[in-house]
N, C-alpha and C positions, 0 to 999 in steps of 0.2 A: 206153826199156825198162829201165832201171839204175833211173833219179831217181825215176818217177813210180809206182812201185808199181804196177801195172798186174795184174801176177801175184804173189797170196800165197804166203809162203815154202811153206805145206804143198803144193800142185800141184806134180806134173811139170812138166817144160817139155822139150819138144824143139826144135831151133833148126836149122834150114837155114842153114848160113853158110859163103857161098860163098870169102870172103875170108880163112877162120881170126881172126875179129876175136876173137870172144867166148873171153876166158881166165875173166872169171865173169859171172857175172848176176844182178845185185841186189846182191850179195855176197855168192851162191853159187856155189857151186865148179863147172865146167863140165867135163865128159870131153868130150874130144872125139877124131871118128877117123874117119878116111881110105876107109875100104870099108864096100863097102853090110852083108858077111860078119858083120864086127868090130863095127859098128854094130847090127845088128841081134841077134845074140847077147845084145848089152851092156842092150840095153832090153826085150829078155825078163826076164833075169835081172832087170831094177830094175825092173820093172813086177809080179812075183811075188814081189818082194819085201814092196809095200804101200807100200815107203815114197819120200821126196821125190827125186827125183832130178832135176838138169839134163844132158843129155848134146845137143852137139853134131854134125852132121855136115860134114866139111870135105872135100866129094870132090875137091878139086886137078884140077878142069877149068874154061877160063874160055871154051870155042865157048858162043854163044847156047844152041842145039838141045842139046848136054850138058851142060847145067847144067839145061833144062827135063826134061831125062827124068832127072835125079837128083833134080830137086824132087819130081817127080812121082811117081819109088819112094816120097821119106820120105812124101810123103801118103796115097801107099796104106798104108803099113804105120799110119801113124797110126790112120787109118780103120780097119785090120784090128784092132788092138788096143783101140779104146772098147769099149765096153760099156756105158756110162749110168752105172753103179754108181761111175765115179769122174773127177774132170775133169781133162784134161791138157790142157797149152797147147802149141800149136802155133806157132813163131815162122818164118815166111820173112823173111830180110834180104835186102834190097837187091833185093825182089818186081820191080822193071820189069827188070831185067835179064834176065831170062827168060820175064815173062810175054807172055801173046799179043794183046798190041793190047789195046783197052778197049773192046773190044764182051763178049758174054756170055763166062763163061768155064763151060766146059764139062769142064773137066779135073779131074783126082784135087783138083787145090787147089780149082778153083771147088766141089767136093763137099762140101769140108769147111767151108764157109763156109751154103753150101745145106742139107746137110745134118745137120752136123756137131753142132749144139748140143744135140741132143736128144739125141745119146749121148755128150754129157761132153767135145766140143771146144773148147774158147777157143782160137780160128784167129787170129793179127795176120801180116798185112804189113807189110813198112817200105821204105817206098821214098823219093825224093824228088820226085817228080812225080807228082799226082797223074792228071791226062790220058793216062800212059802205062800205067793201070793198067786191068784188064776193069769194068765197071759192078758185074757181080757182084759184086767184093769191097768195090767203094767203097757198094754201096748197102745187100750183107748184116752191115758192118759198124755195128754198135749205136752203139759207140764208137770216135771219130775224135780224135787228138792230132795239130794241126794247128799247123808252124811256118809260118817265115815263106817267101814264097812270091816265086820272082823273074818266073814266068809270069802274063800277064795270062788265059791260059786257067784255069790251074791258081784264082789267083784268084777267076776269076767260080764255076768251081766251087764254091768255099769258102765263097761270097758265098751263092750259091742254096743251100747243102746247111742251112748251119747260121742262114742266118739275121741274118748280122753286116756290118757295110757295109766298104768296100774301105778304108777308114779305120785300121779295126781288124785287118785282116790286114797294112796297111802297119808298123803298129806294134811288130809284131813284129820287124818285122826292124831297126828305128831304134834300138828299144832292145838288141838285140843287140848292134849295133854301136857303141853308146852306151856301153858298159858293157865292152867288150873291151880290152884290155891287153896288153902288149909284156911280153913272156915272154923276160928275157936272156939264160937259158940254151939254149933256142933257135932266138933271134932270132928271132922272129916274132910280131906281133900273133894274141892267140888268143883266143877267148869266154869269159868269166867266169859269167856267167850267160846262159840262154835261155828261152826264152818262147813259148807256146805256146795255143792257142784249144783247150780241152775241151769236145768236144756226147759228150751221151749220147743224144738221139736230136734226129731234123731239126728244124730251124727253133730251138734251145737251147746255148747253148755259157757257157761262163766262163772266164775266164783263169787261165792257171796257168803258172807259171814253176822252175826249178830251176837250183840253181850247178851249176857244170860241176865236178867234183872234181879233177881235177889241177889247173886252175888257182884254185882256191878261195884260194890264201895271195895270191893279187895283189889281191882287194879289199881287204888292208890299205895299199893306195897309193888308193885311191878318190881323185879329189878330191870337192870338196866338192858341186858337181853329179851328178857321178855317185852319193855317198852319198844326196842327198836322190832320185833315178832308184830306185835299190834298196828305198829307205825308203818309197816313197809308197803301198804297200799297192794298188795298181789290180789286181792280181799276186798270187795266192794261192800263197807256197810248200807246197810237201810233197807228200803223195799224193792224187792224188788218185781 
């Protein structure tokens, strides 16, 4: 959601995030805050505004069932405020955490995905598993940014959606790991760059990759393997 451009600076963005991850987005500046009250006041105001704003919500409950009827208010409220006349993005992080199984999704979220686009939604989940997700959102989704995958279910998914053979979803995670480096400060092997299968619709995908930006100064120790891994262009950086 940061590297790949996904969402243009001019769009709103609202973000369901359950963890308080998001301090910015993109390299905009994120409000973020605690009650449905506070939160909802705050995206009034920036929505009658006109102009761009990100604001998060971080409701500090981690039960299944309260996290899904807090997702579930921001999606109504998102849905109460389209209107067509202007597009806002809609971000759920870490979607399998509270979604309901992977049969249809019938809820305020599944609406926004069903219904949504035609009045100015750009709805994304993020999750890590794609099998624990409803059909709805894996299939109302246009565009799929798909890492590497350690389920052989999650896989065949990947496999049948866009198009690309298990080859090419293994790769992702090779070079991942290929490419990761020991971080002295703290002590930990960490990802340098990642890699990822873009389809914009079924059966089409392309590869696209992004450095990770904290660890960005450790590909000045590349060796020489790993620079020629970086350099071989199979891997389109930037946005895409």
């Amino acid at each position: 959601m940061h590297r790949l451009g996904l969402v243009p600076r001019e769009h709103p963005v609202i973000i369901f995030d359950p963890h308080g991850e998001y301090k910015n987005f993109a390299g905009r500046q994120v409000h973020r805050y605690k009650t449905r009250m506070n939160l909802a006041k705050a995206v009034g105001r920036a929505w009658q505004s006109r102009r761009s704003f990100v604001i998060a919500y971080v409701p500090g409950v981690e039960d299944k069932s309260a996290l899904r009827r807090e997702a579930y208010w921001l999606a109504e409220l998102v849905w109460a405020m389209s209107d067509g006349n202007r597009i806002v993005a809609a971000v759920f992080e870490e979607f399998a955490e509270y979604a309901e199984g992977n049969a249809q999704d019938k809820s305020p979220i599944g609406r926004l995905w069903t219904g949504g686009r035609k009045f100015g939604v750009w709805a994304f989940a993020v999750f890590q598993r794609s099998a624990e997700v409803p059909k709805t959102i894996w299939n109302n989704s246009p565009r799929k940014v798909i890492g590497a995958q350690g389920s052989p279910t999650d896989k065949r998914r990947v496999v049948d959606e866009l198009g690309c053979s298990p080859a090419d979803v293994d790769d992702l995670g090779v070079r991942n790991v290929a490419l990761s480096m020991y971080a002295p400060e703290i002590g930990e092997v960490v990802r340098t760059k990642t890699h990822y299968l873009y389809s914009q619709a079924a059966g089409s995908f392309e590869r696209v990759a992004a450095y990770v930006k904290q660890a960005e100064y450790l590909r000045d120790d590349y060796s020489h393997d790993q620079k020629s891994m970086d350099n071989d262009r199979l891997y389109r950086m930037g946005v895409v």
